[in-house]
BADO-207643 format. One line per 2 residues: number of its first residue (from 1); their letters; for each residue x, y, z of N, C-alpha, C. Coordinates in steps of 0.05 Angstrom, whole numbers, plus 32768, in hexadecimal, padded with zeros to 4 digits. Example, Ala and Ser with C-alpha at 12.3 -4.5 7.8 and 13.67 -1.06 7.14 Angstrom:
2
1) AS) 8108 7F8E 809C 80F6 7FA6 809C 8108 7FBE 809C | 8101 7FD3 808E 8111 7FEB 808F 8102 8001 809D
END
This chain:
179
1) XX) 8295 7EA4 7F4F 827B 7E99 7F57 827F 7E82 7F6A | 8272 7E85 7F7D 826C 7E6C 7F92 8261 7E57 7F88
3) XX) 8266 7E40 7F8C 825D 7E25 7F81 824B 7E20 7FA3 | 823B 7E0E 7FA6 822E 7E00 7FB8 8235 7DE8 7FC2
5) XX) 8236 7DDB 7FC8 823B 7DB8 7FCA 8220 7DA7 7FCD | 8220 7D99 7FBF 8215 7D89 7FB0 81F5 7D85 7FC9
7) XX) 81DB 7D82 7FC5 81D2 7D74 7FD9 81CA 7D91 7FF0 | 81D7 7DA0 7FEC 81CB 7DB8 7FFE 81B8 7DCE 7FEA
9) XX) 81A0 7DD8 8004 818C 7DE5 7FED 81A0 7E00 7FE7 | 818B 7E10 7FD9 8194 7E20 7FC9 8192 7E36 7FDB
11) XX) 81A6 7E4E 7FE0 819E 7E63 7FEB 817F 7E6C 7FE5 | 8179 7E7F 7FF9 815F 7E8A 7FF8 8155 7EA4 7FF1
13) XX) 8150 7EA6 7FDB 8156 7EC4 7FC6 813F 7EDA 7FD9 | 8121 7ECD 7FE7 811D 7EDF 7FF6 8116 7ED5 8008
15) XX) 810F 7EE4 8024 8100 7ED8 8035 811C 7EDB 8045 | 811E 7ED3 8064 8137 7ECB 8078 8146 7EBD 806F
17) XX) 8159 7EBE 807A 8173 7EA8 8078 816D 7E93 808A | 8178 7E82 808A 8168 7E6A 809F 818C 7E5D 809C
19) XX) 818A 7E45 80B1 8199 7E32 80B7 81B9 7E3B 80AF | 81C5 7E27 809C 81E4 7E2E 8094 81E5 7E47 8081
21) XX) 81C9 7E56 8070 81CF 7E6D 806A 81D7 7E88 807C | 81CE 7E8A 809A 81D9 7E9E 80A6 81FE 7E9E 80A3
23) XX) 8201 7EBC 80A1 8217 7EC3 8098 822D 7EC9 80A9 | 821A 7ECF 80C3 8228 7EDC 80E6 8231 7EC1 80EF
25) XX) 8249 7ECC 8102 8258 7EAE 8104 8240 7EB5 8122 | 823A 7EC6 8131 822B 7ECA 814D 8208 7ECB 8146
27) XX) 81F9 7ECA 8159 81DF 7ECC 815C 81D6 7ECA 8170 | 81C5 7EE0 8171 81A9 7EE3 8188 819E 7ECA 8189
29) XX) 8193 7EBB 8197 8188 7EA5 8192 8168 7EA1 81A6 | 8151 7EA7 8198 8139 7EA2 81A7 8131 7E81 81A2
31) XX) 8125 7E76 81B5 811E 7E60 81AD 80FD 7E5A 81A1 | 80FE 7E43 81A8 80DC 7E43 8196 80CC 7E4B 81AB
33) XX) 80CE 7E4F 81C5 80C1 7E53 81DA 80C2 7E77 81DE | 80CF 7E89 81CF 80C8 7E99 81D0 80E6 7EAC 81E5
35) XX) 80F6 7E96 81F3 8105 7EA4 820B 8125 7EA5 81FA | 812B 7EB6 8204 8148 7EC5 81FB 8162 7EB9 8205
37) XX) 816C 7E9A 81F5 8185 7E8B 81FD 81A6 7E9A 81FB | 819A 7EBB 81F5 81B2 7EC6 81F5 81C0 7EC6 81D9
39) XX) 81E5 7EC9 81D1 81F4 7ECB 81BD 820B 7EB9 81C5 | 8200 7EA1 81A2 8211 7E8F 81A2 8216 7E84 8188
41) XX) 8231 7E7D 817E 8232 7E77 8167 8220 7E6A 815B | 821E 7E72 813D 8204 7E66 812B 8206 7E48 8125
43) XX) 821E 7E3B 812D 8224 7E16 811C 8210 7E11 8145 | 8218 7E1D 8151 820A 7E0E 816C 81EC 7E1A 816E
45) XX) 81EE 7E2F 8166 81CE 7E32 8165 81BA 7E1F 8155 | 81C8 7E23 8141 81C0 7E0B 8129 81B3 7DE9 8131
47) XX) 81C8 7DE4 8144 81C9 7DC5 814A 81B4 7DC7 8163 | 81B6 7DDE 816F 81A4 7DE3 8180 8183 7DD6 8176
49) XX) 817D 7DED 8166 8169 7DEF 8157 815A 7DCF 8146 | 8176 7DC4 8138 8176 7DAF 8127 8166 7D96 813F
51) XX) 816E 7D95 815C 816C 7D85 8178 814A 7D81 816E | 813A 7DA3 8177 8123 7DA9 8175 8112 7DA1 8164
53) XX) 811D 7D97 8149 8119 7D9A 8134 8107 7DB0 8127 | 8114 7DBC 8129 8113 7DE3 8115 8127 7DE4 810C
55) XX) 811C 7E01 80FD 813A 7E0D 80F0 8147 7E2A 80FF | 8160 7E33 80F7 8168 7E4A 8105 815F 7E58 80F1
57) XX) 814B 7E75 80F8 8147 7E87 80E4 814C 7EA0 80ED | 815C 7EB0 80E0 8164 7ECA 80E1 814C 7ED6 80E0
59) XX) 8143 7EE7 80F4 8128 7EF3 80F6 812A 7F1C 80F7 | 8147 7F18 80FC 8149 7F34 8102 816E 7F3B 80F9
61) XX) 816F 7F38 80E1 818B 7F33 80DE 819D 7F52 80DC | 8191 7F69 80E2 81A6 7F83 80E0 81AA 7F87 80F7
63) XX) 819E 7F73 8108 81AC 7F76 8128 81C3 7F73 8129 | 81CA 7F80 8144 81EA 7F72 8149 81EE 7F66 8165
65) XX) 81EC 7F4F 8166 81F2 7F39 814F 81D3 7F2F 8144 | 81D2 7F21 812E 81C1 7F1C 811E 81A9 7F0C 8136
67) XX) 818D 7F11 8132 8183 7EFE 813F 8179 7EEC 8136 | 8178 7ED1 8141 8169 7EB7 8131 8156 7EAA 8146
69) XX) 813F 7EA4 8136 8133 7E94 8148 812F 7E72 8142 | 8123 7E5F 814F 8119 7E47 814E 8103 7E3F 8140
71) XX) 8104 7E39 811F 80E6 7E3D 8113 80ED 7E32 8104 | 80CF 7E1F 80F8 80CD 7E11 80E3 80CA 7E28 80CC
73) XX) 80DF 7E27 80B4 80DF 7E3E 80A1 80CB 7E41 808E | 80C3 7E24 8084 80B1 7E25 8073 8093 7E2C 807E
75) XX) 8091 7E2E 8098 8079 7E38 80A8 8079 7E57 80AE | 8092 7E5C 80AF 8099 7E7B 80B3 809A 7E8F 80A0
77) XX) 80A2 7E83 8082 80A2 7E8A 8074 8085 7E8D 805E | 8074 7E77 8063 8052 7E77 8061 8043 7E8B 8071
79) XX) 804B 7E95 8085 803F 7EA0 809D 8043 7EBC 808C | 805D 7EC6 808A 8063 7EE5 8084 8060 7EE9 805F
81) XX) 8052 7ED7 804B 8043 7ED7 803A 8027 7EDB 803D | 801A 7EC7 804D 8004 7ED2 8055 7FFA 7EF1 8065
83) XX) 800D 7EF5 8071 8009 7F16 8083 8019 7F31 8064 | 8025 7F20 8051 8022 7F38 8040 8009 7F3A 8029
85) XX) 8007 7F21 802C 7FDE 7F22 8018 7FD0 7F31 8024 | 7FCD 7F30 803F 7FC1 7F33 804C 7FBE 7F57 804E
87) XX) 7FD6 7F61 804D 7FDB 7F7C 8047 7FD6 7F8A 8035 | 7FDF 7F79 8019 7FD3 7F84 8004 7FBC 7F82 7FFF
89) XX) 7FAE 7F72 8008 7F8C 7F6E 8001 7F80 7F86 800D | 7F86 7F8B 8023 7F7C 7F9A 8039 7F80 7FBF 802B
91) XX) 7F93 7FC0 8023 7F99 7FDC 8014 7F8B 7FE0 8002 | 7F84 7FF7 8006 7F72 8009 7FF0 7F84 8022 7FE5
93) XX) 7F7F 801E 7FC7 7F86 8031 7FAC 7F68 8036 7FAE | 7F7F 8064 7FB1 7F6C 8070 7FAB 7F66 8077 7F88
95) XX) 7F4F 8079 7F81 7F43 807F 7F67 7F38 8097 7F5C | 7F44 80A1 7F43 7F35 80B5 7F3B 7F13 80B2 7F2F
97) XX) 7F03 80C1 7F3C 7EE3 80BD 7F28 7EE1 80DB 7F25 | 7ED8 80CD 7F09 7EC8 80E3 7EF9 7EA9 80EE 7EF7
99) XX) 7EAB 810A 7F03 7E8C 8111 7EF6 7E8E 8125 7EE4 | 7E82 811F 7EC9 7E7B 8139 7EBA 7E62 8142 7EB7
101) XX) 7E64 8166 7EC0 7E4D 8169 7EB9 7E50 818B 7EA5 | 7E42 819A 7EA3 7E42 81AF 7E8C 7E37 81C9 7E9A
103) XX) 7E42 81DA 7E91 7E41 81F8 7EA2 7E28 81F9 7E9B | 7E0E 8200 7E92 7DF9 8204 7E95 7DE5 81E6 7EA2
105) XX) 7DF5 81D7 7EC0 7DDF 81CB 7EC8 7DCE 81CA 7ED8 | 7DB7 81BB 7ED9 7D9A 81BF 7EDB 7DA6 81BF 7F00
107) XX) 7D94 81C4 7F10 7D98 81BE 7F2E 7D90 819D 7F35 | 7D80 818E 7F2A 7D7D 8179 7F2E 7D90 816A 7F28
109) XX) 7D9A 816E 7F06 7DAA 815B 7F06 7DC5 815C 7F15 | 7DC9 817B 7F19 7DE0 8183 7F2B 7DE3 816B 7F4C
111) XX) 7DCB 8171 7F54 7DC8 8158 7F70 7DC9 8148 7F66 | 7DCA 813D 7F51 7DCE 811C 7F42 7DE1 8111 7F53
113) XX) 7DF6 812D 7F3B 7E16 812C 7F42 7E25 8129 7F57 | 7E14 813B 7F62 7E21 813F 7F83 7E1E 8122 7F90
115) XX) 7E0C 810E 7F8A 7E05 810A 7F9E 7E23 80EC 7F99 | 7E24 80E9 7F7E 7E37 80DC 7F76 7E59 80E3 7F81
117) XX) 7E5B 8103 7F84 7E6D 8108 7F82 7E76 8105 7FA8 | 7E5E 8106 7FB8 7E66 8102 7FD0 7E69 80DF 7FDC
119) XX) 7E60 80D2 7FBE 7E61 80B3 7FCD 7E7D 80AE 7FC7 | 7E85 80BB 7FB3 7EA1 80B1 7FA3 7EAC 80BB 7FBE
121) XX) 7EB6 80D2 7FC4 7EC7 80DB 7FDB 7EBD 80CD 7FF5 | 7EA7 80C7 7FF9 7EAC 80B1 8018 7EAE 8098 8011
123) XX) 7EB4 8090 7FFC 7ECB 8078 7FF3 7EE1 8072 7FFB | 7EEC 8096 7FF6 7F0A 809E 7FF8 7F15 80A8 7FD7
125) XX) 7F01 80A6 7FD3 7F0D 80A4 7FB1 7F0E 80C3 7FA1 | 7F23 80CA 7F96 7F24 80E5 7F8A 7F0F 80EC 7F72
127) XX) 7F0A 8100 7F72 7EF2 8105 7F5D 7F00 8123 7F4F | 7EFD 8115 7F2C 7F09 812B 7F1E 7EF1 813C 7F1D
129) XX) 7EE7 814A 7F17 7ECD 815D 7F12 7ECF 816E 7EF3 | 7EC2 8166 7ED7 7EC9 8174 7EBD 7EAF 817E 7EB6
131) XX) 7EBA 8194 7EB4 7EA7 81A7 7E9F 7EA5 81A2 7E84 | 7E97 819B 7E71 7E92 81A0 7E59 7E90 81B2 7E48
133) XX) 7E99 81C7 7E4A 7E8D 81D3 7E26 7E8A 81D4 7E13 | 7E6E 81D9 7E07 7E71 81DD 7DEB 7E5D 81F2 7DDE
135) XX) 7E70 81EE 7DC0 7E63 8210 7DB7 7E6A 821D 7DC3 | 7E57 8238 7DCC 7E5D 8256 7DCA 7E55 8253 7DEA
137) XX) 7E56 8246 7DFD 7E5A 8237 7E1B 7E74 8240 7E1E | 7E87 8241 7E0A 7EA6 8243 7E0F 7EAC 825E 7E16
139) XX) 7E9F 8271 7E11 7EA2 828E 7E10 7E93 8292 7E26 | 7E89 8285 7E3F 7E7A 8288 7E59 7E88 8277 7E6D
141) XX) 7EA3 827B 7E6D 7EB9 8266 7E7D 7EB0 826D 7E9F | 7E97 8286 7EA0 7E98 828E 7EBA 7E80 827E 7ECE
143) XX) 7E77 8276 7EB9 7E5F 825B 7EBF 7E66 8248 7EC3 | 7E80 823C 7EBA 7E89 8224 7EC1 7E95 8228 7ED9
145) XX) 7EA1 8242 7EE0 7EB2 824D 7F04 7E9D 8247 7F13 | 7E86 8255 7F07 7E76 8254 7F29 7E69 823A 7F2A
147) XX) 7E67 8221 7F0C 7E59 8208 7F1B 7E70 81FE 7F28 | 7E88 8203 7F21 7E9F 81EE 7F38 7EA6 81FC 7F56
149) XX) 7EA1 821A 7F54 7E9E 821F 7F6A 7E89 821C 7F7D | 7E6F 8218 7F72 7E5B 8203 7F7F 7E5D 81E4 7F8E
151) XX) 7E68 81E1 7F7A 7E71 81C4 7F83 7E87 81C2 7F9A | 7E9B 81D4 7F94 7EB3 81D7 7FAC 7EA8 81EB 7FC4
153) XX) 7E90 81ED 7FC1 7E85 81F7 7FDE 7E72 81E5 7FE8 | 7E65 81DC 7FDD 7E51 81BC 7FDF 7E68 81A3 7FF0
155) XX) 7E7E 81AB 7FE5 7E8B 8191 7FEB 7EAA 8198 8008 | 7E9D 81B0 800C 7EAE 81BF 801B 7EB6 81B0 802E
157) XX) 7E9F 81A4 8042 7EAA 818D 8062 7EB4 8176 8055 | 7EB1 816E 803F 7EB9 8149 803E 7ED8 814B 802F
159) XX) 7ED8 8166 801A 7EE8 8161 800C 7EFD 8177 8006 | 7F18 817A 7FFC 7F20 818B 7FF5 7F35 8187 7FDD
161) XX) 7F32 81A9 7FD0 7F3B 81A5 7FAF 7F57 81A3 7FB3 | 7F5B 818E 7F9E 7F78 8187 7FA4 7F82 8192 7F81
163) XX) 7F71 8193 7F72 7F78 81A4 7F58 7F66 81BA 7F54 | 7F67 81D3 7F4F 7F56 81E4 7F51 7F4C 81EA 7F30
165) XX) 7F39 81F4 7F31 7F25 81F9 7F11 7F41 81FD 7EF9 | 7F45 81F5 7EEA 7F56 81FF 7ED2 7F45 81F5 7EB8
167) XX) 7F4D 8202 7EA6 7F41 8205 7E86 7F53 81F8 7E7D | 7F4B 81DB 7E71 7F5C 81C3 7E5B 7F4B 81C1 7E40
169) XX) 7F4B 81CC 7E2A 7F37 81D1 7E16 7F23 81D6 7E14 | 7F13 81C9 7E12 7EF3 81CF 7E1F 7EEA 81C5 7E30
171) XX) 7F01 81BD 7E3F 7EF8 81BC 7E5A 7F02 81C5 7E77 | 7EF5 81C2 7E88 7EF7 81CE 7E98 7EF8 81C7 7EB1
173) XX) 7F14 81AD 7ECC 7F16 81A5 7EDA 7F1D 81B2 7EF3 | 7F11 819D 7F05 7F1C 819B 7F1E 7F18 8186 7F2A
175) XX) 7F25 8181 7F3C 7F35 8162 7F51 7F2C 8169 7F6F | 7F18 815D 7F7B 7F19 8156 7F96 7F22 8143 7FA2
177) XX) 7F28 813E 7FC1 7F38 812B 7FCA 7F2A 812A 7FE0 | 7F27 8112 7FED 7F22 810F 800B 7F28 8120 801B
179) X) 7F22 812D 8034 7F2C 8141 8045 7F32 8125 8058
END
């Protein structure tokens, strides 16, 4: 195990390597101005940098040779926290919704459904679709085909079945998805 000497920070478990952690004895070297000083050892880039007062930060290190630029780290390193919030906030998880409804339903309440089942999908959101049976409904599994095939023709431009009708006890699914 490597010991440290006393008084120096601690390596940096994530984020760039900066200053005496670069590992390349060479470096690309951009300055704070943006222009390309070329490849030159990292202790002169360093002192370079140190002049400016910045730090040397490895910005692109599977190059060959490693690149570093002229930057305050703790600003650089705030900057590319903020642009990954920023990412994750911004992403959307898609969701399953549920509508159940029952092989003998009425036409009204059927447009209920629909009308639910087309807001969920211009969401983006997946919609399971369950049949109910019960009682002697179970022995008319061909009523539950044609309300989901209703529905998968209703929903024909927006959407498409990404699980098709199957029989799970008494019931009776299917899965649309965004087209």
């Amino acid at each position: 195990m490597m010991r440290r000497p006393l008084g120096q920070p601690p390596m940096p478990l994530n984020g760039p390597r900066y200053n005496e952690f670069i590992q390349s004895p060479k470096v690309r070297v951009i300055d704070e101005n943006g222009e390309n000083l070329g490849v030159m050892y990292t202790r002169e880039a360093m002192e370079q940098a140190q002049e400016v007062g910045l730090d040397l930060v490895e910005v692109s290190p599977n190059a060959d040779p490693p690149v570093a630029k002229f930057l305050d780290v703790g600003k650089f390193k705030y900057e590319a926290q903020k642009k990954a919030n920023l990412a994750r906030k911004s992403q959307k998880t898609q969701e399953i919704k549920e509508i159940k409804m029952r092989p003998n339903i009425d036409d009204h309440d059927y447009d209920t459904k629909m009308k639910k089942v087309f807001e969920f999908i211009e969401e983006g959101d997946k919609v399971k679709v369950t049949l109910r049976f019960r009682g002697r409904e179970l022995a008319h599994g061909q009523l539950g085909m044609q309300v989901l095939q209703r529905v998968q023709a209703d929903t024909n431009e927006v959407a498409k079945v990404e699980q098709f009708p199957r029989m799970e006890g008494r019931q009776m699914l299917m899965v649309l998805a965004p087209k």
